[in-house]
Every structure is written in C-alpha cells, then in structure tokens.
C-alpha positions in Angstrom: 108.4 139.3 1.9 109.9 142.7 0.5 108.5 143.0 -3.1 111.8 143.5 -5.1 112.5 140.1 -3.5 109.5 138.6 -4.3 109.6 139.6 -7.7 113.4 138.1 -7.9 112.0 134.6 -6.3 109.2 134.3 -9.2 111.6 135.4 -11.6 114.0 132.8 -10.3 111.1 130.2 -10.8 109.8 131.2 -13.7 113.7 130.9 -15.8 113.9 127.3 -13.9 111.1 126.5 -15.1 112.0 128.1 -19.0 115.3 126.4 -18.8 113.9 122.8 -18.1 111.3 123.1 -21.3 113.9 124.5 -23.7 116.6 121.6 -22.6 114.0 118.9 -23.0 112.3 120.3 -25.7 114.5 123.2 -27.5 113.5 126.8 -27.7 111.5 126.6 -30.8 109.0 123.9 -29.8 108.8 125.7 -26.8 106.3 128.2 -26.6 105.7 131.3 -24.0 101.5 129.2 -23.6 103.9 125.7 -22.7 105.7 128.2 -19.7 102.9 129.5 -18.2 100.8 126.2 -18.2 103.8 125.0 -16.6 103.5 127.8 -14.1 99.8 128.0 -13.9 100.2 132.1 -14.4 99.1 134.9 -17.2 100.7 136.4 -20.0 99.8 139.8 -18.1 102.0 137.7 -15.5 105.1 136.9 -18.1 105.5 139.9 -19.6 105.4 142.3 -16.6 108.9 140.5 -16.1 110.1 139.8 -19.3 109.8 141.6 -22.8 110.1 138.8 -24.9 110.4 135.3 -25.3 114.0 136.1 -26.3 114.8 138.4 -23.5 112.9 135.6 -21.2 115.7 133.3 -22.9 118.6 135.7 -22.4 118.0 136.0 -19.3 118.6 132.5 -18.6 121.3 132.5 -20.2 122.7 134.8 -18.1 121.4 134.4 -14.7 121.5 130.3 -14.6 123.0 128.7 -17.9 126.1 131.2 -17.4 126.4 129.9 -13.3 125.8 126.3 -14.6 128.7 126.4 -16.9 130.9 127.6 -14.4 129.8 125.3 -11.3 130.4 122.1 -13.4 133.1 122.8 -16.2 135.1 126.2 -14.8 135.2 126.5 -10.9 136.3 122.4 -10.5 139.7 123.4 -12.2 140.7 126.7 -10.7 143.3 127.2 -8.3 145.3 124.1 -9.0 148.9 123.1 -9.7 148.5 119.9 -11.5 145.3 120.8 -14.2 145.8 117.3 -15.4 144.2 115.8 -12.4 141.6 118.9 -11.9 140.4 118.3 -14.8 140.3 114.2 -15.1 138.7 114.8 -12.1 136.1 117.7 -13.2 135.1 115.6 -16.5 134.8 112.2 -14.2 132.2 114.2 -11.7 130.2 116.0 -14.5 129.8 113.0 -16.6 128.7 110.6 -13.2 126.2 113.6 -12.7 124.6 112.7 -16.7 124.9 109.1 -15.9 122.2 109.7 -12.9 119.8 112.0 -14.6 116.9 110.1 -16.0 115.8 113.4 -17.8 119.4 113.6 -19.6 118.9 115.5 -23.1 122.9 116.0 -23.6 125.5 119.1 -22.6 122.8 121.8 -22.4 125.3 124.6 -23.8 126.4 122.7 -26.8 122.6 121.9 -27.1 121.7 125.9 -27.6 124.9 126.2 -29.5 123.6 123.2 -32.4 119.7 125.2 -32.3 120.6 128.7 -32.7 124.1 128.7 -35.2 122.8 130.6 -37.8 119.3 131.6 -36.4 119.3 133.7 -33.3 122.8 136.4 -33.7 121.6 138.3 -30.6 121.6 134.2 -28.5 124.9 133.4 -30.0 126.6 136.1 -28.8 125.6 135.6 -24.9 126.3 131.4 -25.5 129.3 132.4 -27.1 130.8 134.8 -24.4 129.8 131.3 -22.4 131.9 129.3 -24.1 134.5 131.9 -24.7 135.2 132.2 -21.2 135.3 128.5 -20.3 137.8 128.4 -23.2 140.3 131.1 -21.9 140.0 129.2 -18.5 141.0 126.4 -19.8 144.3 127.7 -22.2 145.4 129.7 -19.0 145.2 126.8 -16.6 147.0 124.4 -19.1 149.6 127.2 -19.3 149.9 127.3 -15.6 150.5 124.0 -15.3 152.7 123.9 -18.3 154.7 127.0 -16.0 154.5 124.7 -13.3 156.3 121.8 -14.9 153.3 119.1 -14.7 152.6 119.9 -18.5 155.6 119.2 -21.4 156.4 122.7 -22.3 155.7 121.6 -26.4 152.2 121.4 -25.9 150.1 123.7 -27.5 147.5 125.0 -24.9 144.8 126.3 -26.9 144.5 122.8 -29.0 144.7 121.1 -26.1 141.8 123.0 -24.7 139.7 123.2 -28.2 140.7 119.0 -28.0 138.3 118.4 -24.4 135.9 121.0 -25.3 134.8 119.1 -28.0 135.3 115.8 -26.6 133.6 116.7 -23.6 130.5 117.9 -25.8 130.9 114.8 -28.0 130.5 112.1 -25.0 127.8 114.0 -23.3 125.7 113.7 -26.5 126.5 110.0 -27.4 125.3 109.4 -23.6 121.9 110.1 -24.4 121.6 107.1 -26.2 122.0 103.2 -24.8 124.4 102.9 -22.2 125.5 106.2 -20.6 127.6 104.5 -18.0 130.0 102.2 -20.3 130.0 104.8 -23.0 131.2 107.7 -19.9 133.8 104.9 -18.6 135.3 104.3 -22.1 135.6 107.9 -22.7 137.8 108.2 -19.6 139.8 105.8 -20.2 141.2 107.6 -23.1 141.2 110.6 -21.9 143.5 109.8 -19.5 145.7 108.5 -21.6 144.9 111.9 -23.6 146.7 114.2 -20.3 149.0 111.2 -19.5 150.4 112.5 -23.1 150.8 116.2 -22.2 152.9 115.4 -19.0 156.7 116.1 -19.7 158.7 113.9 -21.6 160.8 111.9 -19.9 165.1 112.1 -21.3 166.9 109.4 -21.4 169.9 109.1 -19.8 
C-alpha cells in the first residue's frame, strides 16, 4: 500500500477509535494512554500524526463529526420541495437509528457542545461552524418551501429552525434513559403536528 495512503487508513482508525471513547466517555475522562490501549500502539505512534490531544480532537471534528452531521441531519433534507415531509422524515430515520444502538450516549454534537461551552474556545468554534451550517440549511430550506407554497408565508424560518434544533437535541438526550422507542414515537407525534402548523392557512370562503 502507497504510504501517504497508509498513513490516511491509520489515521482514519485511530479518529474512529477517538470518537467512540470521547462519545462514551467525554473528552476529559478520556485520555491520549485510554486511545492507544485501545489501539495497541505508542505515543511515538500518536504523535507522529497528531500534535496534540486537541488537534487529535479537531481533527475529528472535522474529518468525521462534521460528515456525520451532514449524513444524518443536513443531506436527508436537500433538494426537496415539500421540507415538511423531508424533514418528518429525516428526524423519524435518525431517531429509529438511536432506538437500535445499544451503545446510545445521546446526539453526539449537542454532547461536545454541553462539555466544552466555556472550556475549550478553539473546540467551540469548529462545533459551532457544525452547527452553524446545519442551521443555515435548515432557514434556507424552510424558505424554499415557504417560496414554494408548502409553508404559510407568516412563518418565521429561523425560529422554526432554532424550534427542531433544539427539540431534536432534547429527545435524543431523554432517549438515553428508559424507553427510547415510546419516548421517539411520542416525540413525533407532536412534531408532526408541529409542521402540520406551518403549512398554509386555509381561507374561508
């Protein structure tokens, strides 16, 4: 194997491996000693890829977290007419995804979010460009579909938006506790009622 690739491959395994230890176990208990046990290799190992623990975490951030984010919460919704049943549809399959995970430790993002406010400036700002860009995605697809005439044209996109982000982060951490499954079928219940509110008011004739 070409050497640039294999040094991408144990990279690529070794920021799996991170990732899985800080979302069980946060980024403080976690220790660069816990990653290398995990992987069986050196320090000389670690830190011939990575600087620091921190730049080992940044670059999870963006190389996996980032692609993460956008597979489950940004890419679902794109490209369609009607967001209203993108998104039912994207929240339904991501939350049915927790429901079969028996290693479920809540939204990972909102997770890293809660540890580092007002501890890590430098981590905040890449989790924040995170979240900042599945915000925008979300105001300018509500807009489409408010252009598009599936969306009443009072709503206010960027509360609706700011209303299912944290929603969404609320449910995935209450379905860490008892009962993920009822908990994740209540939730959508409402929040279908929530985007059966935004559709266009009917006039009376």
């Amino acid at each position: 194997m070409d050497k640039t690739l294999k040094r991408m491959a144990t990279m690529h395994r070794m920021q799996a491996a991170g990732l899985e230890l800080f979302y069980a176990n946060g980024y403080y208990a976690t220790s660069v000693d816990d990653i290398l046990n995990k992987l069986s290799l050196s320090k000389g190992a670690f830190y011939y890829h990575f600087e620091s623990k921190e730049d080992f975490f940044v670059q999870i951030i963006q190389n996996l977290l980032s692609r993460k984010v956008y597979s489950c919460l940004i890419e679902p919704i794109e490209g369609f007419s009607n967001p209203l049943q993108s998104i039912n549809s994207c929240f339904e399959e991501a939350l049915e995804t927790a429901v079969h995970n028996e290693m479920d430790f809540g939204c990972v993002l909102n997770n890293f979010l809660t540890e580092f406010r007002g501890r890590n400036e430098v981590i905040m700002k890449h989790l924040n460009e995170i979240l900042s860009i599945w915000e925008v995605n979300l105001v300018s697809t509500l807009q489409k579909g408010k252009f598009n005439g599936h969306i009443d044209r009072h709503v206010d996109c960027e509360a609706a938006a700011t209303y299912l982000m944290s929603s969404y982060f609320g449910i995935r951490t209450l379905m860490v506790g008892a009962a993920p499954s009822a908990r994740k079928y209540r939730f959508m219940s409402q929040l279908k009622m929530y985007l059966k509110s935004l559709e266009p008011k009917k006039v009376a004739v």
